[in-house]
N, C-alpha and C positions, 0 to 999 in steps of 0.2 A: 235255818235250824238244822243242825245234824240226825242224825238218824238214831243216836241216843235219846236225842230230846223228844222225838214225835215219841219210841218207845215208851218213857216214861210218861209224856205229855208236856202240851207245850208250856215248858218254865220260862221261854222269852216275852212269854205274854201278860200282862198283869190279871190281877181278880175279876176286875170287871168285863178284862175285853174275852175270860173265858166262862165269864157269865154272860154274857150279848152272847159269844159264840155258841152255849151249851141252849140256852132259850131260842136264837135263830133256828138251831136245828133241829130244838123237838116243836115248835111251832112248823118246820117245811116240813117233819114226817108227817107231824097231825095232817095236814093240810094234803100232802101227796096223798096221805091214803084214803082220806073223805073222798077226796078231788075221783082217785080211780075208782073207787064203791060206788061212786055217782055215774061215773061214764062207762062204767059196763052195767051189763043185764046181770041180774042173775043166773044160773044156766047150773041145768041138774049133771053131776059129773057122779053117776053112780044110783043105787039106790036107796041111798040113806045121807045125801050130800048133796048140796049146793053151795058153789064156788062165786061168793060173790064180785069177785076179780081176779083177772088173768094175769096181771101184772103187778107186783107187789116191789111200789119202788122206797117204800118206806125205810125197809131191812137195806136195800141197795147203800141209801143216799146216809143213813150210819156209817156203814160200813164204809163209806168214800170218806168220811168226815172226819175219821176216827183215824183211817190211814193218814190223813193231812196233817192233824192236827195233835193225836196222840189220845192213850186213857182217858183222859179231865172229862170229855165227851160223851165217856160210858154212862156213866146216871142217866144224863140228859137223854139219851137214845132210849136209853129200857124205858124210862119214864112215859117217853112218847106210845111205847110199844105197848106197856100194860096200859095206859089210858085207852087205846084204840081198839084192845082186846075187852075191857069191861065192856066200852059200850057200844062194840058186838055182841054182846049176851056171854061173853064165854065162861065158863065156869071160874069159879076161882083157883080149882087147883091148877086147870087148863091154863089158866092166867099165869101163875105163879112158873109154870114149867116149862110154856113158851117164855118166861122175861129170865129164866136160870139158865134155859139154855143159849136164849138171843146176847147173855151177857159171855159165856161162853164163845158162843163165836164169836165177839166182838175181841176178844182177848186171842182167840186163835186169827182172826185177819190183822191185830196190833204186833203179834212175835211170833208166830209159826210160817207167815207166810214169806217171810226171808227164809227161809229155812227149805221153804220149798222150791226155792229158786238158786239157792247157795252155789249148787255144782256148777250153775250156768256161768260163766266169766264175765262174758260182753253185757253194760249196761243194759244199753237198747235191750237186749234179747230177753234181759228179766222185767224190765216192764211191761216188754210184748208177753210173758209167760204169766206174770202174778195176776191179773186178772182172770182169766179163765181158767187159774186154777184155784181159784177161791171161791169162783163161779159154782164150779163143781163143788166143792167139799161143803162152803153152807148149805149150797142147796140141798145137797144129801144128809145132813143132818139138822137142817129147819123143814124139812117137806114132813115126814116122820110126824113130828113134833103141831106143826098147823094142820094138819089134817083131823086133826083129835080136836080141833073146837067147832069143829061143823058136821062131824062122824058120831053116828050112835057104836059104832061098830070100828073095832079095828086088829089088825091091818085092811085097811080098805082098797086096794092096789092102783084105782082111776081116780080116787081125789087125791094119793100120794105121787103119781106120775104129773097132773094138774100142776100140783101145789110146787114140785120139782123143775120143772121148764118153766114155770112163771119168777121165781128165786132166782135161777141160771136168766132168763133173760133179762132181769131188771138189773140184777146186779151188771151183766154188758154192756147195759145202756146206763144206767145210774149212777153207778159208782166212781166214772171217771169223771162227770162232772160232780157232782160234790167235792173229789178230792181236789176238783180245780178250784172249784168255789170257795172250799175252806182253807186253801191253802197258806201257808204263813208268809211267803215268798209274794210281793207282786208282781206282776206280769208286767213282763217287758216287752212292749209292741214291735219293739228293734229286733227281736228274735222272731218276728213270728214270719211263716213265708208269706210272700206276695200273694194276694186275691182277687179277682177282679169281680168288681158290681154286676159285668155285665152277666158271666158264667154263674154268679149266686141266684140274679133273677133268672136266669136260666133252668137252673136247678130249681126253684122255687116253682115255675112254671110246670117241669117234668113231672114234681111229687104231687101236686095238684090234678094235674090230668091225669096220671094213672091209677089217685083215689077214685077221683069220680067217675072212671072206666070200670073199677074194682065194686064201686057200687051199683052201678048198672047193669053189671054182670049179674050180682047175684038178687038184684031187685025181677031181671027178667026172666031170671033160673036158666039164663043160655047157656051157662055153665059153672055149676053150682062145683065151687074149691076145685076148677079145674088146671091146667099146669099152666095155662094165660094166666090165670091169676095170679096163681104162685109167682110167676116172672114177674109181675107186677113190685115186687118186693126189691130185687134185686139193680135195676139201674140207679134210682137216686140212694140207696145205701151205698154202692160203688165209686160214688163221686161224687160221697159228703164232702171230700175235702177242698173242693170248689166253693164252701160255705168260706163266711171270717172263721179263722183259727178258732176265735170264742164262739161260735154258734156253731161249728160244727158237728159236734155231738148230739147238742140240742136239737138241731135239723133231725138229725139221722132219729133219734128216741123220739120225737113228734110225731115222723113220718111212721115208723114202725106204729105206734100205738095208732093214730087213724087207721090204719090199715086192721089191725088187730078189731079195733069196736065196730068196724064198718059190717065185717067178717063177723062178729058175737050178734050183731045186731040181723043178723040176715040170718042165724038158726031158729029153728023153732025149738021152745022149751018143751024138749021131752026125753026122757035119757036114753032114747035110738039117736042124739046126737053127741054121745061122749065120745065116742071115735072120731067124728069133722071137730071138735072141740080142742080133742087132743092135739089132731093134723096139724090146725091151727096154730097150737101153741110152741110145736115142732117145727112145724116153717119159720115162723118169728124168730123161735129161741138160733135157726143156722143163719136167719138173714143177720140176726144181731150179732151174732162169733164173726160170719162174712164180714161185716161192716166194721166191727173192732179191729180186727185184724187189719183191712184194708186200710183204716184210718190210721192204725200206729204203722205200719211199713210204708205207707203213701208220706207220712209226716217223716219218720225217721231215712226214705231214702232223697227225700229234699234236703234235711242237715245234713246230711252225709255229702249232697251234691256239694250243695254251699263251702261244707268246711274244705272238699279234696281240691274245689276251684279255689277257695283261699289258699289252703297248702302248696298247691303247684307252684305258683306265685310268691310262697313267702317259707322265710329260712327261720326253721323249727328252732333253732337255737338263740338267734339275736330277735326276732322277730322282723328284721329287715326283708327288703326281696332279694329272692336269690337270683341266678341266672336268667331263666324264665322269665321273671319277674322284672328283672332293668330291660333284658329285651321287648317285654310288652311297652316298657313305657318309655322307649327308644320307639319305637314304631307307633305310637300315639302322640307322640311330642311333636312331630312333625317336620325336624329340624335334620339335614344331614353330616351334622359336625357338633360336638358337646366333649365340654372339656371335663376332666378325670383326676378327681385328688384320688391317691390309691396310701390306704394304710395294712402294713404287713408286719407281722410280728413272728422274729425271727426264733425256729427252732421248737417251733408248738409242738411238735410230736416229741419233745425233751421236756417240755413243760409238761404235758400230757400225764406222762409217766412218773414224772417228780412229784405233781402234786392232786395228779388223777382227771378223769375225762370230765365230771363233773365240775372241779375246780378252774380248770382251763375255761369251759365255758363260761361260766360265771366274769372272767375276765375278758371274754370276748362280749360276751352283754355288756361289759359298763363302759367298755370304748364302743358300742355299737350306740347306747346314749350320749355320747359326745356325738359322733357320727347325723346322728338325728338332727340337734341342733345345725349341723352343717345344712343338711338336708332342708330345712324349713327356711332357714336365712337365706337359701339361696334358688330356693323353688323347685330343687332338683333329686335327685331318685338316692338314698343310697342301702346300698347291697354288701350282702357276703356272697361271697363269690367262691370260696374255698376255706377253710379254717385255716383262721391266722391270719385272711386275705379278705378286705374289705375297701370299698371303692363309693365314691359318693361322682355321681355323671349328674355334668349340669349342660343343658343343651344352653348353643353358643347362639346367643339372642342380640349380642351387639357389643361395642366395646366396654358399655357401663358393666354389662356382665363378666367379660370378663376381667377387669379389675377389680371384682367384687372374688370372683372367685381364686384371684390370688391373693387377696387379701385373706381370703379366709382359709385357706392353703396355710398360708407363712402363721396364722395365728393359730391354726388346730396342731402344727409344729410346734410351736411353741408351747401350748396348751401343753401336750404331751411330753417334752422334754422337761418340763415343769413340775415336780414332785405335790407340790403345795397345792395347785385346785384340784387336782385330781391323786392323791395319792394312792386310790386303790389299783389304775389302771399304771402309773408309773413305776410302783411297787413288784408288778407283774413283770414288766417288760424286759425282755433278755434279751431287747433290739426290735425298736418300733422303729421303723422306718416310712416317712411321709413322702410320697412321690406325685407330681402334678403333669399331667399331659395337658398341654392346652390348648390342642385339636387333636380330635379323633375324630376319624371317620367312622359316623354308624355303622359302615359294613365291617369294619373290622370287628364291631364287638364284641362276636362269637370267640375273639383272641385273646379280649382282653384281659384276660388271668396270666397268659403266657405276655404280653406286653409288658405286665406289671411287675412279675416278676424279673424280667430281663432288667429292666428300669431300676431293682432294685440293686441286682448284680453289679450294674456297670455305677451306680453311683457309689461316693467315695465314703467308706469307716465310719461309722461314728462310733462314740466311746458308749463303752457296753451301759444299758441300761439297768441301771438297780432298783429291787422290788423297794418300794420306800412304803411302807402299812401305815393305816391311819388308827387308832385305839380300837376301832371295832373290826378289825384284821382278826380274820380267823386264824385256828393254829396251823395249818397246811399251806395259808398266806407266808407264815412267817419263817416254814419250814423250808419253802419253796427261795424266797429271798436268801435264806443260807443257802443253800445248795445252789442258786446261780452265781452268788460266791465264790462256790469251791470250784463249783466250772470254771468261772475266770482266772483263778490261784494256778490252779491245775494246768489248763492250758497255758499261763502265762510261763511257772516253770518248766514245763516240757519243752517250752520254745525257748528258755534261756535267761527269761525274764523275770529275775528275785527278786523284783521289788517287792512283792506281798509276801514273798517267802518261800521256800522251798523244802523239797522233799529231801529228808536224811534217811540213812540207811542204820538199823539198829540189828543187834543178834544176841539173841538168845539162847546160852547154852545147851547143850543136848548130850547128855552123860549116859555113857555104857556102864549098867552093870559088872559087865565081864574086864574091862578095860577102862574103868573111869580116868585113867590119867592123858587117857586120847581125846583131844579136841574136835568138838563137833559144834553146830550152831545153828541158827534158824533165822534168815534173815525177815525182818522182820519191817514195817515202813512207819516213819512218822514227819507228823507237817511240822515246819519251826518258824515261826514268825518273824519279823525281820527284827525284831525286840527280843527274839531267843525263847519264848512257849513255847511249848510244844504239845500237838495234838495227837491223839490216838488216830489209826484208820478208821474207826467205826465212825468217825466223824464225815470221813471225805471217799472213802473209799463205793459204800451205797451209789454217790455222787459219780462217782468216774464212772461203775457198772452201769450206770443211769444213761450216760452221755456218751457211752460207748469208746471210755478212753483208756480203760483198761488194759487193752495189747499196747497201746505205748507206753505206760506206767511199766507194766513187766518188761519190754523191751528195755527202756531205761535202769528197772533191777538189776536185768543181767547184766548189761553194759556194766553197772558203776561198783558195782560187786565185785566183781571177777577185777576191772580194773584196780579194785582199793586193795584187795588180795596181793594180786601181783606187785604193790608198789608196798606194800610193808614189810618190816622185816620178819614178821610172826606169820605171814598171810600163808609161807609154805606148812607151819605145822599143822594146820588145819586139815582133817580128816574128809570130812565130810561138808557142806554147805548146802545149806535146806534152801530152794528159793520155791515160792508158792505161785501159781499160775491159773489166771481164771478159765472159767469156761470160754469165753469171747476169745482169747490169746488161743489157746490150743485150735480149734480152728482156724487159725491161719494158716496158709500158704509159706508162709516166711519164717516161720517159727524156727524149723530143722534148719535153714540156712542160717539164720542170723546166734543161737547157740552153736552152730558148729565151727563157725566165723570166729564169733567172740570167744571158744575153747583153745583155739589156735592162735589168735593174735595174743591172747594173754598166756598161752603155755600152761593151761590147767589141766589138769585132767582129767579127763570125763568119768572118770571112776569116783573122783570126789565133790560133782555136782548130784545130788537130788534133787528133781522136780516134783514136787506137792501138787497135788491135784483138788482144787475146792470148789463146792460144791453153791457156792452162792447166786454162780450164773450157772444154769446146764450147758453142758456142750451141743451146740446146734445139728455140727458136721461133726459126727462120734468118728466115721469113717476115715477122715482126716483126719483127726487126731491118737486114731489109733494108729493110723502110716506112721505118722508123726514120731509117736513113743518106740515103736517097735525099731526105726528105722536109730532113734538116741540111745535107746537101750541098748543095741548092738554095738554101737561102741561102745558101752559101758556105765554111761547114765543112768543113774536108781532113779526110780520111781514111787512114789510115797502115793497115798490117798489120807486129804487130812480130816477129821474130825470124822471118822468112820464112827458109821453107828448112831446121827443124827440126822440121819437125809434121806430120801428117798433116792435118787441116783448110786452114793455108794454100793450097795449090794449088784448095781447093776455094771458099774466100774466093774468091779473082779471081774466078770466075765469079759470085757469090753479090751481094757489095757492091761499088759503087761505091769508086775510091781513087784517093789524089794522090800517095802513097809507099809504097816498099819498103823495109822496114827489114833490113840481112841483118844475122844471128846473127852476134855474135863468133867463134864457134865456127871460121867461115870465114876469120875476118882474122887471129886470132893467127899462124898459122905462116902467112901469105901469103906470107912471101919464100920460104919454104922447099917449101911443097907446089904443086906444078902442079894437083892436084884443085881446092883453093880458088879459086886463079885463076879456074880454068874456071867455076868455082860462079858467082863475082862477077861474070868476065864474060858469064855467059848470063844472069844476073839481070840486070843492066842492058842488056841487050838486051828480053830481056822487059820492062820496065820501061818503055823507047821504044817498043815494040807498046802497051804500054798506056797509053800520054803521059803517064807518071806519074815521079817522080825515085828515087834513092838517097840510100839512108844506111846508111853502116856503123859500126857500133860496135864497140868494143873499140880504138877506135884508137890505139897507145900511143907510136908512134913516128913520127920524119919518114920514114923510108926504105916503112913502109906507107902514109904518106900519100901519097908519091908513085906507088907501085905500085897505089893504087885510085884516083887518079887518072886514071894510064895505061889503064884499065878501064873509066871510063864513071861513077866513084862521084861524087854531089852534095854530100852535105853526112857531115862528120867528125863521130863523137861518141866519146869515150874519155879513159881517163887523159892521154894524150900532149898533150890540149888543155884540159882541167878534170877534176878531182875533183867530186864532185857538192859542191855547197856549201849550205847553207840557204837557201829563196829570198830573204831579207832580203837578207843577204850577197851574192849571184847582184847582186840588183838595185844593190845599193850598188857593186861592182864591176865593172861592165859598161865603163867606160871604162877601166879597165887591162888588162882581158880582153882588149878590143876592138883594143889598141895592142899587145899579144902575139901574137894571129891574125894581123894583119898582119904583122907580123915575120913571121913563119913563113911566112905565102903569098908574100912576099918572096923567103923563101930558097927555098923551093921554084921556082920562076918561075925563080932564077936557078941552081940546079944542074940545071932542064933547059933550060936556054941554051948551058948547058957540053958539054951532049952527054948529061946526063940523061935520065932521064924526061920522055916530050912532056907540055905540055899537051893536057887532052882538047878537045877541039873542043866547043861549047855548043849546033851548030847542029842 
């Protein structure tokens, strides 16, 4: 049951089983608190008081019952409490104010006592805390409270001190078994630690002998509450936990209370003994905190042993063994030679990222369930060894085994190469590769990650793995299956290979204000199927940043660019050519060589290439990329930064590189008529812009009425639907002269609707 349900009470349980429950428990209060009124003396704590018991586990064994089990409980406890207070004699109002307030605290130990433990993190640490802090706070507002039915007078200060350490000690001793007692949950003997019979008789023996030492003592007055005594407390509360798991507690709160009545029973009734009464109840109440304490740290640093001995040994993600873990059971096996199916799945740290650290696991658990059945059929160990990197070792017992073990080699291959029994794990794969050693020498083991991988190296190609999802494919399943897609697309054109399709080159015009009948452009990329679709980059593009293949996609821009340029007969009008470049490309090494290469075999010149700078990967090596710019810029190379004003690196660019343009984000121009924020954006860009002698461009530009309003602003040059669709650069080039005769139109009309009283021109100077 959740920790909603105890708060509310337990709803998992029917009517009946929390009537037995609500009857069991006010039947064990009635009965604990007879039971203690019987086995203590009375004893004068004061001059107008007597404390008919020292121990009050009534209130305890609620309060355990109520944490287990929830509210439903509350009647049945008060119930217990007011019966046991009538017939004590207590008043009625006394009655009434002791069961208002006992249901009070039963409602402060149900939902305040989380509360007191909240800040704490570590499990373990708030169940070692919520007991002895509940300890304390009933105590201190039930002592108050029960001292007024045996007081003519009050505040009475010795039967409220009495009444407070007997509260705090019962509830230390009471409360945890109750809440084991009643708890909803059964106990599972498979968790509990090991005990032995012989160290419990043991302990049985000790708490025996040092009663009846304890009563000796004070039967001969050889030393009436002296610190022998008091020590008497402390060794079998120290090594309750040598008791069963289940009696433990039990032990420890029997032994205390003998000790306690042996103690009550050796004062004589006269109240010159409320100070040895108190003593008394003072030593109990720190044997019992002692003994709690010992008991939950003694129990919680045995799981903690258990679990860090499991963990050493076992891999938190598949639940296999890891390293540690096939080494142990290489060196228990007994065998010097065990053969080695090895499964590796190529590029996880590209998975990882594609469809997150989470997701990948989850895929390395469902081939670590295949793996298992290997493991069981063939009596042998199997491990994660590394992520991505998983081995099943079968020690080499004779030749039936190992033809067992190639058999099941060649069929978990084919398992895997197999979409149909398994498609969540085939679905994943971006290159499962099955590798079989069929002797290793155990001392090599310590290698075997490095053996594995070598094994995989030198073995030959297989055909790339595609994620194949089953209906209950998550969406980052399905995401991930496209995106090893565009991996393979991607790479296959890079290498030469169209058959799924290839990358074209598209441009988008970029019109000057000042000079619109000058061609400018913006190269731009898209996929085309070998059917002729075609894809935006926001489809594949995420994909290459992903897999780190972006320096050759831009290396291949510039190449096919410049080349399609130079081979047209339009390619020399062209002013200007935008090519955009990631973060991953500009540090490189090779960048400045390979544009300075490519300016000169095609004869362009570098005054008419801009390099765009975007912001979707950051620059690693800022340093080299700043060599980089500075060193192209000197020949002549503008420099743009694109979609300024959405990013967090932009602002840090202008100080970083050198530039000749500001590209602002659409995002600022669509509602420009409409929002005053955009305005402002545009207009302090192109202010900054003139601080930095550099120009504008805004894109998204769809209409005339924004052309004119970025105009009025300070903007240079127009890029958007409102003046070209991006077109294929053939196309681009082939059409430049009707483009060219459309721009004009349009600077026309603008020019003359701010003659009319429109929008000014902006000034140029």
């Amino acid at each position: 049951m959740n920790s909603k349900g105890r708060r509310h009470g337990d709803l998992s349980a029917s009517l009946p089983q929390r009537l037995i429950n609500g009857f069991a428990l006010m039947l064990l209060c009635l009965a604990a608190s007879m039971f203690f009124d019987r086995l203590f003396p009375t004893l004068p704590c004061g001059d107008s008081l007597t404390v008919p018991a020292l121990l009050l586990p009534s209130d305890a064994l609620a309060y355990g019952a109520v944490m287990a089990r929830g509210a439903c409980l509350i009647p049945f406890a008060t119930l217990a409490t007011l019966i046991y207070d009538l017939w004590l004699g207590a008043s009625p109002f006394a009655t009434l104010l002791h069961g208002l307030a006992f249901v009070l605290t039963l409602l402060f130990v149900l939902h305040l006592s989380r509360q007191l433990v909240l800040p704490v993190n570590n499990r373990r640490m708030r169940h070692l805390l919520r007991i002895p802090l509940i300890a304390v706070v009933c105590a201190t507002l039930m002592a108050p409270l029960a001292s007024l039915q045996f007081s003519n007078q009050w505040p009475n200060w010795p039967p409220i001190i009495a009444f407070w350490l007997g509260e705090a000690t019962s509830i230390l001793l009471f409360t945890p078994i109750a809440r084991t007692l009643f708890h909803p949950c059964r106990h599972n003997a498979r968790h509990d630690p090991p005990w032995s019979l012989r160290a419990s008789l043991g302990w049985l023996a000790i708490a025996v002998m040092l009663l009846a030492i304890h009563a000796l003592w004070h039967t001969n007055h050889a030393l009436t509450l002296g610190w022998l005594s008091m020590l008497c407390l402390l060794p079998p509360v120290l090594v309750a936990y040598l008791l069963p798991p289940r009696w433990s507690r039990s032990g420890m709160a029997a032994f205390l209370t003998g000790w306690l009545v042996i103690a009550c029973h050796q004062l004589a009734p006269t109240p010159a003994a409320v100070d040895q009464l108190l003593a008394l109840q003072l030593s109990v109440l720190v044997a019992a905190l002692i003994g709690f304490l010992c008991h939950e740290l003694a129990r919680n640093l045995e799981s903690t042993s258990r679990r860090l001995a499991a963990t050493a040994l076992e891999d938190s993600v598949t639940g296999l063994c890891n390293s540690a873990g096939l080494s142990r059971f290489a060196s228990d096996c007994g065998y010097r030679e065990a053969a080695v199916i090895g499964v590796q799945i190529d590029d996880i740290d590209d998975l990882e990222m594609l469809i997150g650290n989470h997701e990948a696991q989850r895929v390395e658990y469902r081939l670590a369930q295949t793996l298992r059945g290997c493991e069981k059929h063939l009596g042998g160990c199997a491990a994660r060894l590394r992520p991505g990197l998983m081995v099943v070792l079968v020690p080499c017992r004779g030749d039936t085994e190992k033809a067992g073990v190639n058999a099941t080699a060649e069929a978990l291959a084919q398992r895997l190469d197999d979409s149909r029994p398994q498609p969540a794990i085939a679905a994943a794969r971006l290159g499962i590769h099955v590798v079989l050693i069929e002797r290793l020498p155990l001392e090599a083991l310590p290698r075997l990650a490095a053996l594995l991988l070598r094994a995989v190296r030198q073995a030959p190609q297989q055909r790339e793995a595609l994620y194949r999802c089953r209906e209950s494919v998550t969406t980052l399943i399905e995401q991930q299956r496209l995106a090893a897609r565009w991996s393979h697309r991607l790479r296959s054109s890079l290498a030469g290979n169209e058959c799924q399709g290839q990358l074209v080159l598209f441009a988008q015009p970029v019109v000057s204000r000042h000079t619109p009948h000058s061609a400018r452009c913006e190269i731009l990329l898209r996929w085309q199927s070998p059917a002729g679709e075609l894809t935006g980059p926001n489809d594949f593009l995420p994909v290459a940043e992903a897999c780190r293949l972006m320096p050759q996609i831009d290396a291949w821009v510039i190449e096919q660019t410049l080349a399609q340029l130079a081979c047209h007969p339009q390619g020399r009008r062209l002013e200007s050519v935008a090519i955009n470049l990631s973060g991953q490309t500009l540090g490189c090494e090779w960048l400045k060589e390979l544009i300075i290469r490519t300016l000169e075999r095609y004869r362009w010149p570098p005054q008419r290439l801009c390099l765009e700078i975007t912001e979707t990967v950051p620059v690693r090596n800022q340093q080299r990329a700043g060599e980089t710019l500075d060193a192209l810029r000197a020949l002549g190379v503008r420099v743009a930064i694109d979609d300024f004003g959405t990013g967090r690196a932009a602002f840090d660019y202008l100080k970083r590189f050198p530039l000749d343009l500001l590209k602002i984000d659409g995002t600022f121009v669509r509602q420009l008529g409409e929002s005053e924020l955009d305005r402002e954006v545009v207009r302090t860009t192109c202010t900054l812009a003139r601080q930095l002698r550099a120009r504008v461009v805004a894109e998204f530009v769809e209409s005339a009425e924004q052309m004119a309003l970025l105009t009025g602003l300070g903007v240079d040059y127009f890029q958007g639907f409102g003046l070209a669709r991006p077109m294929a650069l053939t196309d681009y080039l082939d059409s430049l002269d009707r483009l060219a005769e459309g721009w004009m139109a349009q600077h026309d009309a603008l020019h003359k609707s701010a003659g009319e009283g429109g929008w000014p021109p902006f000034s140029a100077g």
